[in-house]
N, C-alpha and C positions, 0 to 999 in steps of 0.2 A: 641163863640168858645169853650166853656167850655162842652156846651151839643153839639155838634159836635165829641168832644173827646168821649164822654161818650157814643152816638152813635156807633162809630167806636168799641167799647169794646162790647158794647150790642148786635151786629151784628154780634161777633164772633164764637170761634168755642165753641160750649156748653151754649150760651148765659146765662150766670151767671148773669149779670150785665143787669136791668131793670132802665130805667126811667121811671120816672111818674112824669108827668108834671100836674099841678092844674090849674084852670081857671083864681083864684084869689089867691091875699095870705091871708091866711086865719091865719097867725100867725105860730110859730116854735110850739104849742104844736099838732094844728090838723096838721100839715104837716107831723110831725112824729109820729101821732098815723095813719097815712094814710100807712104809709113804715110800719107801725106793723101790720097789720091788712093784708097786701097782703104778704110780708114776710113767707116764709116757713120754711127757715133753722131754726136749733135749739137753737143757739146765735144767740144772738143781742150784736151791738157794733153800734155807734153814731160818725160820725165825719164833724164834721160842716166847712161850706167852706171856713175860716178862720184860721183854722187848720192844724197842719200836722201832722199823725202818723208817728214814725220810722217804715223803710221796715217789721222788725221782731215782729211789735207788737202785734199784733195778735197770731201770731204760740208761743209766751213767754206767753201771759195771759192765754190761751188753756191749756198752760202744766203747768201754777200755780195753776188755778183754779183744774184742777184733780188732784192735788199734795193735794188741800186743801179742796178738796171733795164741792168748793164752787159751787152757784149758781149767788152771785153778786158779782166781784172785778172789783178795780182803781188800776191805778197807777201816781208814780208822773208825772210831768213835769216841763218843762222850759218855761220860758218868753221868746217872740221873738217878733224881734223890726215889722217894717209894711210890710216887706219884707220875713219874717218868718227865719230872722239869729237871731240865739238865742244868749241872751245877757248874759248867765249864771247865772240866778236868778232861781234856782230850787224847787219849792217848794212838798219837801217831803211828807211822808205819812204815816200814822201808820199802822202795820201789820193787827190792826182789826177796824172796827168802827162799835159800837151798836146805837141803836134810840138815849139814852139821852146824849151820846157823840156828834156825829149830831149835835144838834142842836146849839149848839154853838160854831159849824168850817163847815164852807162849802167847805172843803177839796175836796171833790167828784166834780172831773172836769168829764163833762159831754163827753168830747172826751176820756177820756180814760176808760170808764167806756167798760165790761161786762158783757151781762147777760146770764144765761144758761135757757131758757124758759122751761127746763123740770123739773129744778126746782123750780123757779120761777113761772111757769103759765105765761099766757099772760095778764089776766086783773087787777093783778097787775101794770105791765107796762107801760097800757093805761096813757098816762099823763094830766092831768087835765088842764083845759082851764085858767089858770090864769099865770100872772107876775111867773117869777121862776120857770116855771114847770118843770124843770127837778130836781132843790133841791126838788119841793115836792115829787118826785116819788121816790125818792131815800129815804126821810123820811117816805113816806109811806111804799114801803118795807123793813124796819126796823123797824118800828112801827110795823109789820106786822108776827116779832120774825127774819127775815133775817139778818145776818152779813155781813158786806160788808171787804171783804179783802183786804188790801192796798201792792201791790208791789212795791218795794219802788224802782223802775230803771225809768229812765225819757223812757217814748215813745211813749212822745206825745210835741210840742211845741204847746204855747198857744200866738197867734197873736194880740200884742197889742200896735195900732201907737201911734205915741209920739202926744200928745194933753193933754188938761186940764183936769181932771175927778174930776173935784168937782161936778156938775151935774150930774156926772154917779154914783158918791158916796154918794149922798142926792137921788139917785132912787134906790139905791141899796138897804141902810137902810129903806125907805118907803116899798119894796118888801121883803126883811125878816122878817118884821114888821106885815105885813098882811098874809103872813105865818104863823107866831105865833098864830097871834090874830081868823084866817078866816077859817085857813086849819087845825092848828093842835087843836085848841081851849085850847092855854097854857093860864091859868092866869096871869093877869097883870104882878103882880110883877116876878112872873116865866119869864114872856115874856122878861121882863125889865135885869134880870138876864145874860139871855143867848145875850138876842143883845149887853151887854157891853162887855161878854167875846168874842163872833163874831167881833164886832168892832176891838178889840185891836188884832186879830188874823188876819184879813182883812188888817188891818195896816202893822202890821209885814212880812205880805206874798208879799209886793207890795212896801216896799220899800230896 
């Protein structure tokens, strides 16, 4: 039903709106370097199918970002139960985030992120085939001297059913782990560092 709607849009008048359908799943990092590589416009903005943008979000990040001459900003969001009614758990955002702030707050929700690819570049962007790949693309372009600018209005909810997440939370820590160790090549103790202060931030943000 879903790519039936999306049909019905893509059919219209100006056909803005493309699908593209893959043979296989090939995982969220090539699926979304496949939508960047055909992509023309000049932002990119990400929102996964579990998600929901507010109506104005988009047209609010456009006129933050040229208020703040950026090329990458976030903004906050809310928790929403499996139904995407938000449960009023907000987790805010700080006005700027550099690399070595990063690494130890994975603040940068991937649905509310935008990018201005003119100043950015696109192969920045490109997201790397591993667990997490959108924190790593976000740490690579700040690695990369980019500031990500955080507006701090929720508009975006993040879709999350009520179940156990000890297992999501022992893969979570494994995948920022190998981050550290595989992508960014932080030392040990450095590595050790930043995932207790991620932990206790991860914690805080969730419950």
């Amino acid at each position: 039903p879903s790519i039936g709607r999306i049909e019905e849009y893509r059919c219209g008048e100006g056909q803005r709106i493309f699908l593209i359908c893959k043979d296989r799943n090939e995982g969220a990092a090539k699926a979304r370097n496949t939508g960047l590589g055909l992509a023309k416009g000049r932002y990119i903005a990400f929102l996964d199918a579990d998600d929901v943008w507010s109506l104005d979000k988009l047209a609010k990040q456009l006129s933050f970002m040229k208020e703040k001459r950026a090329g990458f900003a976030f903004s906050a969001y809310e928790f929403g139960d499996e139904n995407a009614v938000r449960t009023g758990k907000v987790v805010h955002v700080p006005p700027v985030l550099t690399y070595f702030k990063a690494l130890s707050r994975t603040v940068i929700f991937t649905t509310t992120v935008l990018l201005d690819t003119d100043k950015t570049g696109r192969e920045l962007i490109q997201m790397p085939n591993v667990k997490s790949e959108d924190t790593a693309t976000w740490w690579k372009l700040l690695r990369n001297g980019f500031t990500a600018y955080g507006l701090d209005e929720v508009l975006a909810v993040y879709r999350r059913p009520v179940k156990s997440l000890s297992s999501n939370k022992l893969e979570a820590i494994r995948r920022i782990w190998n981050l550290y160790r595989r992508e960014e090549k932080l030392p040990f103790l450095y590595s050790c560092y930043n995932l207790f202060f991620w932990a206790v931030r991860a914690s805080l943000r969730r419950l």
